[in-house]
N, C-alpha and C positions, 0 to 999 in steps of 0.2 A: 414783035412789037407788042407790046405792055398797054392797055386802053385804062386811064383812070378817069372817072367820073368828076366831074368839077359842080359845085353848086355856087350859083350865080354868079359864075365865071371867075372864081376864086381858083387860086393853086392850095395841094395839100395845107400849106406852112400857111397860108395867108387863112383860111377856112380856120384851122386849131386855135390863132390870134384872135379870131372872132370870136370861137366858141368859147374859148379859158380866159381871156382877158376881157375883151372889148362888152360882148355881150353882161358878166356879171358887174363890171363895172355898171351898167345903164341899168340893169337890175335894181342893183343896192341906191341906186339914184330915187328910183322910183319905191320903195320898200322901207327904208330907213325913214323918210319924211309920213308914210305912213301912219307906221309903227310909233315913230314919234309924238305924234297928233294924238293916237289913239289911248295909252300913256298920259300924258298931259291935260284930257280932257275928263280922267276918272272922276275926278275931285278929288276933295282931302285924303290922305292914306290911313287905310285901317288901324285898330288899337290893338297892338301886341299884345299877346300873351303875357310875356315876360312884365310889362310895362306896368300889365294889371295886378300883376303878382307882388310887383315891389310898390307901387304906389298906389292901390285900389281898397276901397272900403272894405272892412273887414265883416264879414255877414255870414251867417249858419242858413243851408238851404238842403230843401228834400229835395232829392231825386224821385224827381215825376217817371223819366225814361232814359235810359241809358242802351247809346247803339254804335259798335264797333264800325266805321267806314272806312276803314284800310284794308286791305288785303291780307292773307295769310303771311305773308312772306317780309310784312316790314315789322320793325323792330321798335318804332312807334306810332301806332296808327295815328289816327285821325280819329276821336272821339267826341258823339254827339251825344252832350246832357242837358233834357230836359229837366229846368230847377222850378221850384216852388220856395220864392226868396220870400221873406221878410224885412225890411230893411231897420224895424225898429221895435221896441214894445210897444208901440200903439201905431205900427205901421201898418198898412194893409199889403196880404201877399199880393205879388202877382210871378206870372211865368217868365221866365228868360232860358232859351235858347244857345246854349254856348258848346264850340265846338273848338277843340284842344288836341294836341299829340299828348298823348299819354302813354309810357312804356308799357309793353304787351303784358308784363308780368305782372301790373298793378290794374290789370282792368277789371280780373276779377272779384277785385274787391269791392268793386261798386253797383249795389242792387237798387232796383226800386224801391223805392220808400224808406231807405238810408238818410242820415242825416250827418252831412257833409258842410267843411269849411269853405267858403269859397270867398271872392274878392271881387268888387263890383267900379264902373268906372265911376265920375264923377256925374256923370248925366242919367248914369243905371241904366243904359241901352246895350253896355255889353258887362260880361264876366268871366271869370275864370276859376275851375277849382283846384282848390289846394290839396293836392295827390299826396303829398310829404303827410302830411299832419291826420290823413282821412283814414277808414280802416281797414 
């Protein structure tokens, strides 16, 4: 005679119903509305890369700092460039912050104190620079 364990007085078949159906069911009950909320309540969605590329102000900036944040192993990181924009001939600079994938093979060509194309939005809180055209 064979002794199997029952938890909370379940049979084998009825216990697995629980574990594989029933319980992720009440799960995703609770997780999805969440998730949801949390989503929905970011605010407005951030300003594309791309977006800034095709429709953004056209402006020449020094690179203040430039710092690889991807890992070895991607094929286009994550790069953070500190700019020094000007937005006009009688603009005054200031700094901007912008962080881009950019292909591994073109990173080295961006040093400090380079002067580089880049594309600013309409409010000039963000930007993006122009890797095609830079040296």
């Amino acid at each position: 005679m064979v002794m199997t364990a029952s938890l909370f007085g379940l049979s084998t078949v009825q216990a697995l119903v629980v574990l594989f159906i029933l319980l992720p069911i009440a799960a995703g009950a609770v997780i999805v509305p969440i998730v949801s909320w949390r989503i929905s309540s970011s605010g407005p969605p951030p300003i594309r890369t791309s977006e800034i590329l095709a429709n953004g102000i056209p402006v020449t900036a020094q690179i203040v700092a430039v710092k690889t944040l991807g890992s070895i192993i991607e094929v286009r990181p994550m790069v953070r460039f500190v700019l020094s924009v000007q937005t006009g001939p009688d603009g005054e600079p200031f700094e901007l912050e912008v962080v881009q994938s950019i292909p591994r093979s073109v990173i080295g060509a961006f040093r400090s104190g380079d002067m580089v194309h880049a594309r600013l939005s309409a409010d000039l809180s963000a930007g993006a620079v122009v890797w095609q055209d830079s040296p």
